[in-house]
C-alpha positions as CSV (number, residue, x, y, z in Angstrom):
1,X,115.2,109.5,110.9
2,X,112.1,107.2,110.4
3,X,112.5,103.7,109.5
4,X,110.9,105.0,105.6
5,X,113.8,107.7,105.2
6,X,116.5,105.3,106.3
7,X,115.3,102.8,103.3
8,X,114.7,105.8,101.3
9,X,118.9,106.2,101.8
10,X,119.7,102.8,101.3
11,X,117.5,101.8,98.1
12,X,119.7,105.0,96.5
13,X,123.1,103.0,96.1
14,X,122.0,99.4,97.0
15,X,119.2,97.0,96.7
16,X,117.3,95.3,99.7
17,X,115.7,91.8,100.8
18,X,114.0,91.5,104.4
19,X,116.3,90.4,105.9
20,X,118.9,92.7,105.5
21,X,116.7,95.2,106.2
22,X,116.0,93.6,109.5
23,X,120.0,93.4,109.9
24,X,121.1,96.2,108.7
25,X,118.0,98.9,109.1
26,X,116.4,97.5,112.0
27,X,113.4,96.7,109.7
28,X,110.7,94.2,110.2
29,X,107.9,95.0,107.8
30,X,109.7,95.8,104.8
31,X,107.2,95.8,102.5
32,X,104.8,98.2,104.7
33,X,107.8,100.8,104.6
34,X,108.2,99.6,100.2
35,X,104.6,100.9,100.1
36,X,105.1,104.1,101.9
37,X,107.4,105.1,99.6
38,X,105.8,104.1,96.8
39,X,102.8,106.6,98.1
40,X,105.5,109.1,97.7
41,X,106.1,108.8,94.4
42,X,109.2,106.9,94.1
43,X,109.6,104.0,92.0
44,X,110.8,100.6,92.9
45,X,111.2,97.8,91.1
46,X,111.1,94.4,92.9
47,X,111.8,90.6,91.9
48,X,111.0,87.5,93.7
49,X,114.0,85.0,94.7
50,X,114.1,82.0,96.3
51,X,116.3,81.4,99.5
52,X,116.9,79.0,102.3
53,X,115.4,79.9,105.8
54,X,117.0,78.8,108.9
55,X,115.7,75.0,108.7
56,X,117.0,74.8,104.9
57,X,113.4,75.0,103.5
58,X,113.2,77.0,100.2
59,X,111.0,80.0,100.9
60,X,110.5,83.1,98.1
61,X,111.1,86.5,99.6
62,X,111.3,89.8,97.6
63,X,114.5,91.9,96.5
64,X,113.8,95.5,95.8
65,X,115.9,98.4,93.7
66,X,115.8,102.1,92.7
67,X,117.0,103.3,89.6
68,X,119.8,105.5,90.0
């Protein structure tokens, strides 16, 4: 299973930031595997939220969804 069909899975019953895609899918470059699936056809939806990093700066990272 590619790293694209394993988020394909995932984004079915739950949405996604990076980094639990990099926890829980092993993947890095979310928004490279986002885009292939959006080349497929699919639709996601995505929202920008602001988090703390691991020095307790505010950085803005992306949360992506399916419809179900």
């Amino acid at each position: 299973m590619t790293q694209t069909d394993r988020l394909f899975e995932w984004l079915k019953s739950n949405p996604i930031d990076p980094l639990t895609a990099w926890s829980e899918l092993g993947i890095y470059r979310l928004s490279a595997r986002i885009n292939d699936l959006k080349n497929r056809g699919h639709i996601i939806h995505s929202k920008k939220k602001t988090v703390a990093n691991r020095f307790g700066e505010k950085v803005t990272v992306a949360k992506y969804w399916m419809e179900k």
